[in-house]
Structures are given as C-alpha cells and as structure tokens.
Backbone of each chain as nested JSON, in Angstrom:
{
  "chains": [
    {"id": "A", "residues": [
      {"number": 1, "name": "UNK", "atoms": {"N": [6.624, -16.011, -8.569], "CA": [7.163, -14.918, -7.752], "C": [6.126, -13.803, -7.62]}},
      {"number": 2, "name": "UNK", "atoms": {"N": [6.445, -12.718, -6.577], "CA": [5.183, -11.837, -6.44], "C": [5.837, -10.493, -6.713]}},
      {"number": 3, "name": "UNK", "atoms": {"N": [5.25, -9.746, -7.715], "CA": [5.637, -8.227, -7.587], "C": [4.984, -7.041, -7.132]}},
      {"number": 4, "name": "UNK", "atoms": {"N": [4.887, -6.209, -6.217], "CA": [4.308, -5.141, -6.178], "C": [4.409, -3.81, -6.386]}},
      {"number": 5, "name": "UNK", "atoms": {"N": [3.377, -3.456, -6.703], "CA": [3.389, -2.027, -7.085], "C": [2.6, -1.214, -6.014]}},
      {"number": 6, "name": "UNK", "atoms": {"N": [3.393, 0.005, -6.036], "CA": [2.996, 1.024, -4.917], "C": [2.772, 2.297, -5.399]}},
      {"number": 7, "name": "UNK", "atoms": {"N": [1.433, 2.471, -5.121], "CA": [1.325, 3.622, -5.73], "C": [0.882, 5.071, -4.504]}},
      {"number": 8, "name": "UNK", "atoms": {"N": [1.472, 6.173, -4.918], "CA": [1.722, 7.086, -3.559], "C": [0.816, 8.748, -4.121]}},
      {"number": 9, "name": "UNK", "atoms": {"N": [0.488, 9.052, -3.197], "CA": [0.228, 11.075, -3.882], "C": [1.677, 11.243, -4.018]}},
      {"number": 10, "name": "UNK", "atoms": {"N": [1.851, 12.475, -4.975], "CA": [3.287, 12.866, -5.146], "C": [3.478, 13.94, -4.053]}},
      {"number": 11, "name": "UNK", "atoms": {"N": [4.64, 14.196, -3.836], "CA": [4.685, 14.909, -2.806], "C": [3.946, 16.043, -2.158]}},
      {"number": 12, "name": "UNK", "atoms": {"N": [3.889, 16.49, -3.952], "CA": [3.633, 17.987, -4.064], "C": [2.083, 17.901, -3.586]}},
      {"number": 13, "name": "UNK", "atoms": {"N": [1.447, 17.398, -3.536], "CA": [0.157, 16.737, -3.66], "C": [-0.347, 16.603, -2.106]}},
      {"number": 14, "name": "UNK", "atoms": {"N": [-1.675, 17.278, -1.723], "CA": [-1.809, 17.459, -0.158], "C": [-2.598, 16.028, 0.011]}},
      {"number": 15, "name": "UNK", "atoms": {"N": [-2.292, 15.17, 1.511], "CA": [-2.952, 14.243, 1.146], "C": [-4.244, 14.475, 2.69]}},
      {"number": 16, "name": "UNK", "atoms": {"N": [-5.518, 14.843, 2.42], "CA": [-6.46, 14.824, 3.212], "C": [-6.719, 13.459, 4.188]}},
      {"number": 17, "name": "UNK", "atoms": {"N": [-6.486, 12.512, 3.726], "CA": [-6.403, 11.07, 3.893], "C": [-5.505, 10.565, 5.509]}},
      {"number": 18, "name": "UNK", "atoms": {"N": [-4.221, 10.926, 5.085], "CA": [-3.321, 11.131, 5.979], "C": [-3.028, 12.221, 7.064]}},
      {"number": 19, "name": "UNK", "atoms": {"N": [-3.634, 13.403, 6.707], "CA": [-3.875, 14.235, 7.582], "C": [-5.168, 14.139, 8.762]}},
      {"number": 20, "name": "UNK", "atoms": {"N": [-6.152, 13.318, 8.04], "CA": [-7.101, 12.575, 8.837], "C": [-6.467, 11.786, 9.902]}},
      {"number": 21, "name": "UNK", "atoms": {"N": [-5.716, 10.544, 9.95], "CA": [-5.305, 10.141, 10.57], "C": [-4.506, 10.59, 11.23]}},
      {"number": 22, "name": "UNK", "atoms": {"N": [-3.364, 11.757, 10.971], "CA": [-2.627, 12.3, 12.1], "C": [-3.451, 12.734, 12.889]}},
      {"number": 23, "name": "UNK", "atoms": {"N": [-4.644, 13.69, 12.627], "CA": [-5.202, 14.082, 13.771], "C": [-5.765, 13.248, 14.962]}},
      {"number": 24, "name": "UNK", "atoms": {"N": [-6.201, 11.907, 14.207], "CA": [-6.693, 11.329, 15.49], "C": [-5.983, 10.69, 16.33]}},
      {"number": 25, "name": "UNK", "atoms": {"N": [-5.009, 9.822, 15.474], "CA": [-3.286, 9.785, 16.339], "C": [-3.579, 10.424, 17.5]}},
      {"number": 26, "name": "UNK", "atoms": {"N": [-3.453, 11.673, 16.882], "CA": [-2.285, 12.621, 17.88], "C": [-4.069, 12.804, 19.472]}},
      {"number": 27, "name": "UNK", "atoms": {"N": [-5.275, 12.81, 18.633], "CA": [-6.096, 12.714, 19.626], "C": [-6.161, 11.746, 20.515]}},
      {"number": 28, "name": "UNK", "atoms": {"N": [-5.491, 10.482, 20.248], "CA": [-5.7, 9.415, 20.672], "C": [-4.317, 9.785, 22.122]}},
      {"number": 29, "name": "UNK", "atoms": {"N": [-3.448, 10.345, 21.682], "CA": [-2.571, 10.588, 23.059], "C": [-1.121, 10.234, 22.12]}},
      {"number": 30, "name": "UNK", "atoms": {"N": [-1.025, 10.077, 20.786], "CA": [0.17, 9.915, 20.423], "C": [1.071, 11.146, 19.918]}},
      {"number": 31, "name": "UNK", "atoms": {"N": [1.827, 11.351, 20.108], "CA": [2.847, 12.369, 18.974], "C": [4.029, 11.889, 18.354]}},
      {"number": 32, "name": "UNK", "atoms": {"N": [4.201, 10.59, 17.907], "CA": [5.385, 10.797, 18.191], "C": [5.329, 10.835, 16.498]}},
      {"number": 33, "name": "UNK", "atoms": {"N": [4.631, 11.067, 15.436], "CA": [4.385, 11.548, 13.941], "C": [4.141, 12.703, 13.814]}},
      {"number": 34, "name": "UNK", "atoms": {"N": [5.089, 13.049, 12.859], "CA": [4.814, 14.815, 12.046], "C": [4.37, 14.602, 10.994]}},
      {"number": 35, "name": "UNK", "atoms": {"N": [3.965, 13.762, 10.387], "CA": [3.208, 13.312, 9.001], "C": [2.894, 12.384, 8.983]}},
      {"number": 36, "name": "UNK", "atoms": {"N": [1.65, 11.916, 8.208], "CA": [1.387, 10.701, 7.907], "C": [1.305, 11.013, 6.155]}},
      {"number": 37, "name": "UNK", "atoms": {"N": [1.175, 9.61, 5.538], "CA": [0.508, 9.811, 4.002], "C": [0.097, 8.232, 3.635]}},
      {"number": 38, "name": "UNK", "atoms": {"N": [-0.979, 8.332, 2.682], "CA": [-1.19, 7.042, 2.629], "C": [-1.185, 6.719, 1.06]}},
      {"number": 39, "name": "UNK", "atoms": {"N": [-1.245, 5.645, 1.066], "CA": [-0.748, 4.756, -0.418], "C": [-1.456, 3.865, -0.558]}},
      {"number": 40, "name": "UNK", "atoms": {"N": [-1.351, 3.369, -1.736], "CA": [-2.223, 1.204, -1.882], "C": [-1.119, 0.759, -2.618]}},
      {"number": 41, "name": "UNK", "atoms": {"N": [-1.505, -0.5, -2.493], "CA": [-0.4, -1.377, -3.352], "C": [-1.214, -2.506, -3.95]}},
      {"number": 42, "name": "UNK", "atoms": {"N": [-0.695, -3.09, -4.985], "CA": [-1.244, -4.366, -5.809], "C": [0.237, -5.437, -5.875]}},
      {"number": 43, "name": "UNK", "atoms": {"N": [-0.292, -6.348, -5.23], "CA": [0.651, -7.61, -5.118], "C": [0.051, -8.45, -6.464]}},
      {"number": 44, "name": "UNK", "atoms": {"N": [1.311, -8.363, -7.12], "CA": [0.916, -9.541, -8.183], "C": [1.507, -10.777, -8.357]}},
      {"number": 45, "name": "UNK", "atoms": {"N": [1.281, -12.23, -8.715], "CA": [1.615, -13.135, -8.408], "C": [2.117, -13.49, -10.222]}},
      {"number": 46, "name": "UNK", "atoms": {"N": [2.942, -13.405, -10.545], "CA": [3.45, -13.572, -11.534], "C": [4.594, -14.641, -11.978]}},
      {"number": 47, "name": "UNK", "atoms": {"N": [5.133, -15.261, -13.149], "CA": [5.433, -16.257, -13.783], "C": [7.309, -16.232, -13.156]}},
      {"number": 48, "name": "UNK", "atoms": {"N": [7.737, -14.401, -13.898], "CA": [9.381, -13.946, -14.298], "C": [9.142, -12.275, -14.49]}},
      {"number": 49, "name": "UNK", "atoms": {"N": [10.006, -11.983, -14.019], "CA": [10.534, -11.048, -14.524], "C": [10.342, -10.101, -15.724]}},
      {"number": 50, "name": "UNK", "atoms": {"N": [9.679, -10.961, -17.037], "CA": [9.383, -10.115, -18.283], "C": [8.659, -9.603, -18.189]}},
      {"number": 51, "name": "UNK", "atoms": {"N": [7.789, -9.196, -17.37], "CA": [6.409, -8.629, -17.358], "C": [6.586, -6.945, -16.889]}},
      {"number": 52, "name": "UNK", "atoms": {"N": [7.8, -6.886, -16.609], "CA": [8.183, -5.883, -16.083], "C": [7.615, -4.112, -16.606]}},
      {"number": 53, "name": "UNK", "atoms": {"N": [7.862, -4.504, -18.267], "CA": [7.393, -3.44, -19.062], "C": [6.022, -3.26, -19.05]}},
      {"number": 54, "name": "UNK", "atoms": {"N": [5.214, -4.334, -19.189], "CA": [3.817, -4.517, -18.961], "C": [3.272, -4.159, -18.139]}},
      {"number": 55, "name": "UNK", "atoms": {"N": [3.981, -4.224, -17.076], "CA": [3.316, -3.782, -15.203], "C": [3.507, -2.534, -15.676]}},
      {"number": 56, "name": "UNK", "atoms": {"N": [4.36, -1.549, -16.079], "CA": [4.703, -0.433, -15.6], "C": [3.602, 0.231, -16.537]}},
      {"number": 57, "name": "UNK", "atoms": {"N": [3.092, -0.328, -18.103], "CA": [2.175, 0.037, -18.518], "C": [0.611, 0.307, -18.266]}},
      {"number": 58, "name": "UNK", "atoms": {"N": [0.797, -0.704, -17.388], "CA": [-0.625, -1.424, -16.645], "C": [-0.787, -0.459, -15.23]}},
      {"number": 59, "name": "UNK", "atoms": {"N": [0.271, 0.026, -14.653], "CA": [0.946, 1.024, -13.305], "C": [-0.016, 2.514, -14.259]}},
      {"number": 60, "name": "UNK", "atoms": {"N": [0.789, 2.809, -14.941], "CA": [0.614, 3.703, -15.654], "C": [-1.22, 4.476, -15.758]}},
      {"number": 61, "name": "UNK", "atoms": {"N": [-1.684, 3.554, -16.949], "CA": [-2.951, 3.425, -17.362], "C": [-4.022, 3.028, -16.36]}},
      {"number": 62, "name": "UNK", "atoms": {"N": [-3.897, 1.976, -15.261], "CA": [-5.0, 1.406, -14.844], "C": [-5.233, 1.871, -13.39]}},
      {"number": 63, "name": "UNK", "atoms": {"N": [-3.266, 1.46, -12.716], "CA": [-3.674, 1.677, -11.315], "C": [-3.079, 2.648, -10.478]}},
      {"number": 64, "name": "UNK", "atoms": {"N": [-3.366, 3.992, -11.302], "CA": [-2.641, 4.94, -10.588], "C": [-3.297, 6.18, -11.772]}},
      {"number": 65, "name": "UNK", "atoms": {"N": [-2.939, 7.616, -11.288], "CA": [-3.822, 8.659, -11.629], "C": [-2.375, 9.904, -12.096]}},
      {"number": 66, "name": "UNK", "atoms": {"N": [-1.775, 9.181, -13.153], "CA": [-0.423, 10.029, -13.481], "C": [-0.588, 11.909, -13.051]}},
      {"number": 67, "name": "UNK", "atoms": {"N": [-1.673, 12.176, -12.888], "CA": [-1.414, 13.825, -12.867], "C": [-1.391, 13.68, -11.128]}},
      {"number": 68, "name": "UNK", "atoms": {"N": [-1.412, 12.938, -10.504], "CA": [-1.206, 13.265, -9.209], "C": [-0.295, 12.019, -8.468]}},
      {"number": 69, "name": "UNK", "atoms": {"N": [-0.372, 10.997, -9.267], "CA": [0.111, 10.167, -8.176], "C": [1.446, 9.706, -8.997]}},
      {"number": 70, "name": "UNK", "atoms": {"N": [1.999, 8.968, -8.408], "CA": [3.301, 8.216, -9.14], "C": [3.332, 6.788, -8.141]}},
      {"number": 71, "name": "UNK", "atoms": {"N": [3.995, 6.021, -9.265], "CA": [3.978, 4.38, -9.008], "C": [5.48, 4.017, -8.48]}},
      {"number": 72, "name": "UNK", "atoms": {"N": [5.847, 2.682, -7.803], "CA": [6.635, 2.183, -7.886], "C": [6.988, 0.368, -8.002]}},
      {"number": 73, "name": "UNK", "atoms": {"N": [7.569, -0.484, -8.908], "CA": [7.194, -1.063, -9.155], "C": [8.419, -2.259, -8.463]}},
      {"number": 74, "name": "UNK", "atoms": {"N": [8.296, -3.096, -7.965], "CA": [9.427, -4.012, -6.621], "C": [9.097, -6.096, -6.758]}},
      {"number": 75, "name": "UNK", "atoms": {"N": [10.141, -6.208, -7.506], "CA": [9.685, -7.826, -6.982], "C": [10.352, -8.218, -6.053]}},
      {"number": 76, "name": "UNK", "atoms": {"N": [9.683, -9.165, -5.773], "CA": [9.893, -10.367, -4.435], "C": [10.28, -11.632, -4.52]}},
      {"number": 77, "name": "UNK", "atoms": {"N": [11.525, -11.848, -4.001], "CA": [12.226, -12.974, -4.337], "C": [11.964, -13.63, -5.72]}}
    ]},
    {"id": "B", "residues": [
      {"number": 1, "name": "UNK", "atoms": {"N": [13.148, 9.899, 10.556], "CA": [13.248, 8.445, 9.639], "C": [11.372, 7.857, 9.083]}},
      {"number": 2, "name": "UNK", "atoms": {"N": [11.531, 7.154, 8.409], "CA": [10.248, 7.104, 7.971], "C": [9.856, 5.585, 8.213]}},
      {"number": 3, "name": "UNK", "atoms": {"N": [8.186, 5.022, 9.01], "CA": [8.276, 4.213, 8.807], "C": [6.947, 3.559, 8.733]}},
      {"number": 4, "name": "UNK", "atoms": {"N": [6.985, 2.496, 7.867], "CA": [5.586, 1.899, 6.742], "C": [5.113, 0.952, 7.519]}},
      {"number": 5, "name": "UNK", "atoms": {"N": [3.196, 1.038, 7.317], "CA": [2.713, 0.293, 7.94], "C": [1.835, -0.321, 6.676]}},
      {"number": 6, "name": "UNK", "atoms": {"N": [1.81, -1.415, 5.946], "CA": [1.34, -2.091, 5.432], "C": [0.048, -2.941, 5.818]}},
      {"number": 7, "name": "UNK", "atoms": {"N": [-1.23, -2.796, 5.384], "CA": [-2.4, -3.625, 5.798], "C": [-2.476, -3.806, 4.333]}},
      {"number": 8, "name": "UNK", "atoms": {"N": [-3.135, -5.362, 4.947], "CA": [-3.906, -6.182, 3.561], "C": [-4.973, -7.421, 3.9]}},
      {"number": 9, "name": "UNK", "atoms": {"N": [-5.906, -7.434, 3.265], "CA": [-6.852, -8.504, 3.281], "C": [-6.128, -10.21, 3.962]}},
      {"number": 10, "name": "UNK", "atoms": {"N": [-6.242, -11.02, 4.382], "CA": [-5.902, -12.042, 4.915], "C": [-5.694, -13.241, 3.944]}},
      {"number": 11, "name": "UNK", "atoms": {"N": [-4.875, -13.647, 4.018], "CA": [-4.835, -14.673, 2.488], "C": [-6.277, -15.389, 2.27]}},
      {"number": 12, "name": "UNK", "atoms": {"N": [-6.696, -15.626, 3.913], "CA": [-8.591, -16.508, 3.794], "C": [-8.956, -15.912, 3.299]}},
      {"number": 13, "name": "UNK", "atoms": {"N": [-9.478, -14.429, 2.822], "CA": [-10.581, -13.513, 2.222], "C": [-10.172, -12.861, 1.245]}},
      {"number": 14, "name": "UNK", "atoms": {"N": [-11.593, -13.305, 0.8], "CA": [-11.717, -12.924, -1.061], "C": [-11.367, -11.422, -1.599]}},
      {"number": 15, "name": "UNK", "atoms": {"N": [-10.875, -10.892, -2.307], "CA": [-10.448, -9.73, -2.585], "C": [-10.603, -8.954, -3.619]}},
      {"number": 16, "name": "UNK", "atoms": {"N": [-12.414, -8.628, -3.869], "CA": [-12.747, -8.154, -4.936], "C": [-12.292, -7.758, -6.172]}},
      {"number": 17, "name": "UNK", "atoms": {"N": [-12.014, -6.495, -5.14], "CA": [-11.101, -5.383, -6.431], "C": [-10.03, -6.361, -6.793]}},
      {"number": 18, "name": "UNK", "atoms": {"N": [-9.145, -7.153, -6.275], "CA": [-8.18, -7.399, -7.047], "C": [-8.173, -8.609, -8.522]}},
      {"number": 19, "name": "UNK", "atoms": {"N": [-9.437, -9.247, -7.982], "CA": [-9.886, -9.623, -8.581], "C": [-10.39, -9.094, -9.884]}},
      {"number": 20, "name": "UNK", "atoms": {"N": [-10.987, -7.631, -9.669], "CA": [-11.883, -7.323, -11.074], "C": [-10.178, -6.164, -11.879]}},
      {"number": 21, "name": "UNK", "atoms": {"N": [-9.39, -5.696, -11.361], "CA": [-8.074, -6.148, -11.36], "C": [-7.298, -6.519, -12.559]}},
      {"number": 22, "name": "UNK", "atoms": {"N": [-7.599, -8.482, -11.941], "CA": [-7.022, -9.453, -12.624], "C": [-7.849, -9.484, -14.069]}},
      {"number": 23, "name": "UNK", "atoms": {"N": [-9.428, -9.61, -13.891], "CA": [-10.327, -9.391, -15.319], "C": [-9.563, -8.628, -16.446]}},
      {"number": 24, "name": "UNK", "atoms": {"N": [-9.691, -7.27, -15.861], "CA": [-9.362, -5.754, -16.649], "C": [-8.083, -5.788, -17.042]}},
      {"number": 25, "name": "UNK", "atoms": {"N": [-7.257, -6.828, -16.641], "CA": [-5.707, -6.282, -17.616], "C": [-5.802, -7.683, -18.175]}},
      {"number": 26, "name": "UNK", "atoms": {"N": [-6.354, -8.577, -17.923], "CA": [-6.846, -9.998, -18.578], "C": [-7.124, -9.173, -20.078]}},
      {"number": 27, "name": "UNK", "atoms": {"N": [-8.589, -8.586, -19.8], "CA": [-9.173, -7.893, -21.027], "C": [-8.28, -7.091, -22.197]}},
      {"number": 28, "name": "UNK", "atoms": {"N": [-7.737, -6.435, -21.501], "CA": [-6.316, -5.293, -22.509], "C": [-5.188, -6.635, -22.838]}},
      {"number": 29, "name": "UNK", "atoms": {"N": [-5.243, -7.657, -22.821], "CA": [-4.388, -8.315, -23.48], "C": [-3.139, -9.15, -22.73]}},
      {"number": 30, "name": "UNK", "atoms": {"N": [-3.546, -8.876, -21.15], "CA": [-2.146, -8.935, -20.385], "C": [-2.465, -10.71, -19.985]}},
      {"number": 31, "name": "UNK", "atoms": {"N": [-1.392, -11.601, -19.862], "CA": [-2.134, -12.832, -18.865], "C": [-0.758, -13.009, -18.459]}},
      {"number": 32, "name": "UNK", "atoms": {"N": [0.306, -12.3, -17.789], "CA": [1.03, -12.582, -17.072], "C": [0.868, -13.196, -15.381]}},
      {"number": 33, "name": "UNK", "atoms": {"N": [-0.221, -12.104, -15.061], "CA": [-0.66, -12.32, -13.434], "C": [-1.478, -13.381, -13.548]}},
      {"number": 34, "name": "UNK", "atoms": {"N": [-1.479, -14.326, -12.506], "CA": [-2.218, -15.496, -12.196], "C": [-3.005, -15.056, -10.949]}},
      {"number": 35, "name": "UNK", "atoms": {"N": [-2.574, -14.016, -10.089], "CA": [-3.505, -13.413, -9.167], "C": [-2.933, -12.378, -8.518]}},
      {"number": 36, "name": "UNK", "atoms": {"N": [-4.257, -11.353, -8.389], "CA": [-3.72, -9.848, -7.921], "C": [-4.579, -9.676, -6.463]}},
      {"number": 37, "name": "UNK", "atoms": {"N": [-3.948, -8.747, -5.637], "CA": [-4.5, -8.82, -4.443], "C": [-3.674, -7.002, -3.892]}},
      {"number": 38, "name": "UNK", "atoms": {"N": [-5.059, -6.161, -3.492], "CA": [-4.86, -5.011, -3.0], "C": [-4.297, -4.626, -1.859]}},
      {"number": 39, "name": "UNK", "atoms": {"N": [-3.851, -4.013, -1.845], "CA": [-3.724, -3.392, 0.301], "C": [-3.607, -2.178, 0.011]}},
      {"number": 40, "name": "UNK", "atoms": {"N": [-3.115, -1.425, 1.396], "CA": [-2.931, -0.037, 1.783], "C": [-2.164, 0.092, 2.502]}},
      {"number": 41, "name": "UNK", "atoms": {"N": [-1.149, 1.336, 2.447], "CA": [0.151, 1.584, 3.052], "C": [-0.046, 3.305, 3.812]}},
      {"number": 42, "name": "UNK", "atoms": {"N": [0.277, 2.961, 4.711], "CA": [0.588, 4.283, 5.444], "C": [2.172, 4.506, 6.06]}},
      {"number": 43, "name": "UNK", "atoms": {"N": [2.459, 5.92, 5.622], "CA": [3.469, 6.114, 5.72], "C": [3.851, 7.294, 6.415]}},
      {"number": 44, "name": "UNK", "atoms": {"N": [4.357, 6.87, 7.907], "CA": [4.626, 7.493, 8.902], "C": [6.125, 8.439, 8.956]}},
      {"number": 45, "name": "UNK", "atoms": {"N": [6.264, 9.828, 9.321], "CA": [7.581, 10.302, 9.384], "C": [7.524, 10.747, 10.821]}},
      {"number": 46, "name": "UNK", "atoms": {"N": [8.526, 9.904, 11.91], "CA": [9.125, 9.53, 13.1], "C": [10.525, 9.977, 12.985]}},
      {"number": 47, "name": "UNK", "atoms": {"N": [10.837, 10.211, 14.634], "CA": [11.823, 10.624, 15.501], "C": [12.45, 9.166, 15.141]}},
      {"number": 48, "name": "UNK", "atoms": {"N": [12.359, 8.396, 16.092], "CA": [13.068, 7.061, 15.902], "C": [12.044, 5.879, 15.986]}},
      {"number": 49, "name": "UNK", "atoms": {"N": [12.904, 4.466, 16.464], "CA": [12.144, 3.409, 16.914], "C": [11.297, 3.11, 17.739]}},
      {"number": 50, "name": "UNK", "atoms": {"N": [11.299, 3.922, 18.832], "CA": [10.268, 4.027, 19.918], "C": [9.227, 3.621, 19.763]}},
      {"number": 51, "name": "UNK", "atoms": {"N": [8.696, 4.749, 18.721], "CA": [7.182, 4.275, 18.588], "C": [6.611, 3.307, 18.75]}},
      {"number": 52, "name": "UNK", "atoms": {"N": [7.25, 2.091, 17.919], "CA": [7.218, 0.903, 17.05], "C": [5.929, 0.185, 18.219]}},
      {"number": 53, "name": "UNK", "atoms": {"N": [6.485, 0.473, 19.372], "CA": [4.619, -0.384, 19.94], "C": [3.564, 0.521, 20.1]}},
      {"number": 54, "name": "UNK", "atoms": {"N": [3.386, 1.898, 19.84], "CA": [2.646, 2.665, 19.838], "C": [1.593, 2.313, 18.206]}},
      {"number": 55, "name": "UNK", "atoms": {"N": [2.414, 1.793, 17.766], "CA": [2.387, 1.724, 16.361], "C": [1.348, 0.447, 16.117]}},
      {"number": 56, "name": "UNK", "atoms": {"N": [1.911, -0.428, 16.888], "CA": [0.938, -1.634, 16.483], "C": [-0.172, -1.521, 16.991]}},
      {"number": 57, "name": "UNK", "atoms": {"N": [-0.314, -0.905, 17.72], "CA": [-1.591, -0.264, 18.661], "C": [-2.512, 0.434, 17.473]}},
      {"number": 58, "name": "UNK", "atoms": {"N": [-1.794, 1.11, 17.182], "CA": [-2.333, 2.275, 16.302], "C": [-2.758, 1.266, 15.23]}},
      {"number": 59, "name": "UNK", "atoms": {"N": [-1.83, 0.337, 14.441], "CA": [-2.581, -0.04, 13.354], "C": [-3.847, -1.407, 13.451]}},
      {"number": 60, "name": "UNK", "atoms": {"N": [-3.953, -2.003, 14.855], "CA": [-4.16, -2.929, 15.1], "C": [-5.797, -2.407, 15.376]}},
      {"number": 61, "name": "UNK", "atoms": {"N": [-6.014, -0.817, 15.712], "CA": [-7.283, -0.132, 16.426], "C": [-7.594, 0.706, 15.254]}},
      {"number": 62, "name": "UNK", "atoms": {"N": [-6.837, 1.288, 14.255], "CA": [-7.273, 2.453, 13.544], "C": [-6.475, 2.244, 12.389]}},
      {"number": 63, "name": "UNK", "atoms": {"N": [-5.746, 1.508, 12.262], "CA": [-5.584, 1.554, 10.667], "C": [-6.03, 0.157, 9.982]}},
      {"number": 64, "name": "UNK", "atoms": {"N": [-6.035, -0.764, 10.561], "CA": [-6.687, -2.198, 10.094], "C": [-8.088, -2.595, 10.779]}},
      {"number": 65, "name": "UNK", "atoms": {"N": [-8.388, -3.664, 10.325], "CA": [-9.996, -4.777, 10.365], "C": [-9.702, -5.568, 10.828]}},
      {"number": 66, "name": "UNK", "atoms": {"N": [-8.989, -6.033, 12.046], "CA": [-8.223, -7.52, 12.601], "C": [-8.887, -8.082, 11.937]}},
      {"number": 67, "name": "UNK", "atoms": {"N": [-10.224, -8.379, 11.831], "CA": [-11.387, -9.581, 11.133], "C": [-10.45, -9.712, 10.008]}},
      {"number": 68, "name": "UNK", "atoms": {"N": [-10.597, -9.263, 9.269], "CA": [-10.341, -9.71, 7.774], "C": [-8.962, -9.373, 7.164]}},
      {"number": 69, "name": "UNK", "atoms": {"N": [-8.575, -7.995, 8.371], "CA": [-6.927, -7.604, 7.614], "C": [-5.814, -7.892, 8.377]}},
      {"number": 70, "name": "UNK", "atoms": {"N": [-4.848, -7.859, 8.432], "CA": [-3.55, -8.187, 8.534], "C": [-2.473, -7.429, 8.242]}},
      {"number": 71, "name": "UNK", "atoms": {"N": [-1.352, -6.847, 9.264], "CA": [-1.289, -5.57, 8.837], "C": [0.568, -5.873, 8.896]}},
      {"number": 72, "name": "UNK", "atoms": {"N": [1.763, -5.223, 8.609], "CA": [2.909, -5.357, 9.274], "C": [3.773, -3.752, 9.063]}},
      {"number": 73, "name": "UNK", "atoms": {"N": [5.074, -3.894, 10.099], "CA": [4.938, -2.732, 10.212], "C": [6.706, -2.791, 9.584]}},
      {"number": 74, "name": "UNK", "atoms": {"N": [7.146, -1.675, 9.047], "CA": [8.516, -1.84, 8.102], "C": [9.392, -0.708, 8.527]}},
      {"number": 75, "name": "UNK", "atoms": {"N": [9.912, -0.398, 9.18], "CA": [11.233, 0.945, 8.925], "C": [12.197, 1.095, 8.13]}},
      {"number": 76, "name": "UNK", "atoms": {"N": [12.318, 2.483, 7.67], "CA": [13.086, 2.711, 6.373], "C": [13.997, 3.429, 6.988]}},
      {"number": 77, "name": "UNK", "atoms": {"N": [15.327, 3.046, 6.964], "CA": [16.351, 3.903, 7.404], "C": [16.319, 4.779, 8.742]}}
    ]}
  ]
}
C-alpha cells in the first residue's frame, strides 16, 4: 500500500514561493486565485499500516522543518 | 474553496531525492518503505470550478516538466 505525507508552511508562515507564482498567474491573464501556497509530499510504498508511528517520527525529524512547517500523514487504499 | 494541484516525477524517471530518502531512514533503523518517491503540491484558494481548465493550462506551462512530470489536479470542498 502507499502512504503519503504532506508537508505544508504553517499558516502563520509567509510563503515567497507561492506568492511567486500568483504573480505570474495573474500576469499570465488569470485571476481567478487569491492565494497560492506550495507544499511537497513523499509517497511511500509500504508493507501495513504499523509504520504509522515511525512515519510520523521520520515526518517529524527528517522531512519537514517543525519550527515552520507542519506534516500530514494519509494512506492509500 | 480550495483547490490542489499535485506534480510528480513520472513513474519512468528516476527520483533521486527519494531515493537518498529511502537510504537515510534505511540508516536510522527504519526498513518499512520499499520505495519513496517526492512531488510538489500547490495549493490554490478559488471562487469555484471554473477555473479547472485555466488550471491545467497553468500547471501543464508553469507548474510542471511535461518531460519528466506528471501533474493532477484535486478540489477540496
């Protein structure tokens, strides 16, 4: 089965990234966005379910930057 | 309403980082994952559905690599 994790800026958190892209959006002739923000994710291809605690440790420590960002962690079928 | 545009490497192409990834939680003790694989999420806040072909435009020219990425697009509520 595959689980992913998503990891996001927290709200509070300005994202330069996404504000990049609204602008050119909106240069490009679009409006129809009042925000953008951007994220990554890690698809993992895993056994069950137990790993659950592990990911969130692994979320935690490896693939994400706790003073600014926050994780979320989702399996798939 | 908010709505997600997901890009990711193509199942054909190799995927470094997720790879070095899979090493690094290999190393800390983990061997649940049999294979990890990165992407990037952008996350749009929209009026409604409309957009939705403005959108593929948008991610098909400026948010993805047709070559190598592969992108899909998700609405949340």
């Amino acid at each position: 089965m595959k689980v992913k994790v998503f990891v996001r800026l927290k709200d509070t958190v300005l994202d330069p990234q996404g504000q990049t892209i609204l602008s050119s959006i909106n240069r490009m002739g679009y409006d129809f966005a009042s925000e953008v923000r951007m994220g990554k994710f890690f698809e993992f291809e895993v056994n069950d379910k137990s790993c659950e605690q592990d990911l969130a440790k692994i979320a935690d420590e490896l693939l994400s930057n706790p003073v600014i960002e926050e994780y979320s962690i989702e399996f798939v079928d």
